[in-house]
N, C-alpha and C positions, 0 to 999 in steps of 0.2 A: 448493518448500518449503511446509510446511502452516503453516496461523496458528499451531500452538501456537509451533510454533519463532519464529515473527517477530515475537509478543507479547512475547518477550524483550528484541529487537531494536530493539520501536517503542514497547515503552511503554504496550501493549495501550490505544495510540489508533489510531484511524482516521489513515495518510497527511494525506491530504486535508482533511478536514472537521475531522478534530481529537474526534472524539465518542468516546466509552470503549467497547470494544468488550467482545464475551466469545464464549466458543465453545460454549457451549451454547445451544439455544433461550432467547431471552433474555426479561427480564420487560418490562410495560409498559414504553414509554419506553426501551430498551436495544436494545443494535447490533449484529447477529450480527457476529462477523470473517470475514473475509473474504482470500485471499492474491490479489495482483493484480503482474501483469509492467508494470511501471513500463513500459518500454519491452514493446510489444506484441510476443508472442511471431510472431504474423502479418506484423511488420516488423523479423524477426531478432532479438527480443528474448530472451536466454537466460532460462533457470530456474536463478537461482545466486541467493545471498543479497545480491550485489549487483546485482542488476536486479529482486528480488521487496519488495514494500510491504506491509502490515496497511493493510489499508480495511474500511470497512464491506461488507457487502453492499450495499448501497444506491448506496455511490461506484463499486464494483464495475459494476455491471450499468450504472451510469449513464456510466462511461468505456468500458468497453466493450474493441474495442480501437484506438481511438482514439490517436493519436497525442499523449503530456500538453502537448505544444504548443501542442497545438490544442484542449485543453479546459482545463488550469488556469489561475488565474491567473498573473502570472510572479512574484508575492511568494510564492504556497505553490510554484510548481514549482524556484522556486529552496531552499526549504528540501528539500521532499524532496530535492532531486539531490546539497543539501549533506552531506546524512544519509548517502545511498549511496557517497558520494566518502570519508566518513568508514569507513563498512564494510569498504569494499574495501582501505583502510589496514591496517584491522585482519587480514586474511587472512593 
């Protein structure tokens, strides 16, 4: 999925950080978006709307592909996962 479509989805904030994203080169102070596999595509993680997040580029390159386990906290990994659990409802 590309960020336009997940900006719908997330609210055109960043997952993780929570900061306002946009998809163009952005101005001062502003967060390119970013599309990021929740669960790392490296560790089986699909490309569907329920395993892909809006991050910034920033949260991006800094999870990497990391396992969110192992790098979020568990008060935001438990919001994202509740968010996807809600998506995947909606399918």
């Amino acid at each position: 999925m590309k960020p336009a479509a997940l900006m719908k989805l997330w609210g055109n904030t960043c997952a993780y950080c929570g900061v306002q994203v946009w998809l163009r080169t952005p101005k001062f102070g502003k967060a390119l978006a970013s599309a990021d596999h929740y669960w790392p595509r490296c560790s089986g993680g699909l490309t569907s709307k329920h395993n892909m997040v809006l991050t910034c580029a920033q949260c991006n390159i800094s999870k990497g592909g990391r396992d969110p386990r192992d790098w979020l906290p568990e008060e935001i990994r438990q919001r994202v996962e509740n968010k996807l659990l809600e998506l995947s409802k909606d399918a």
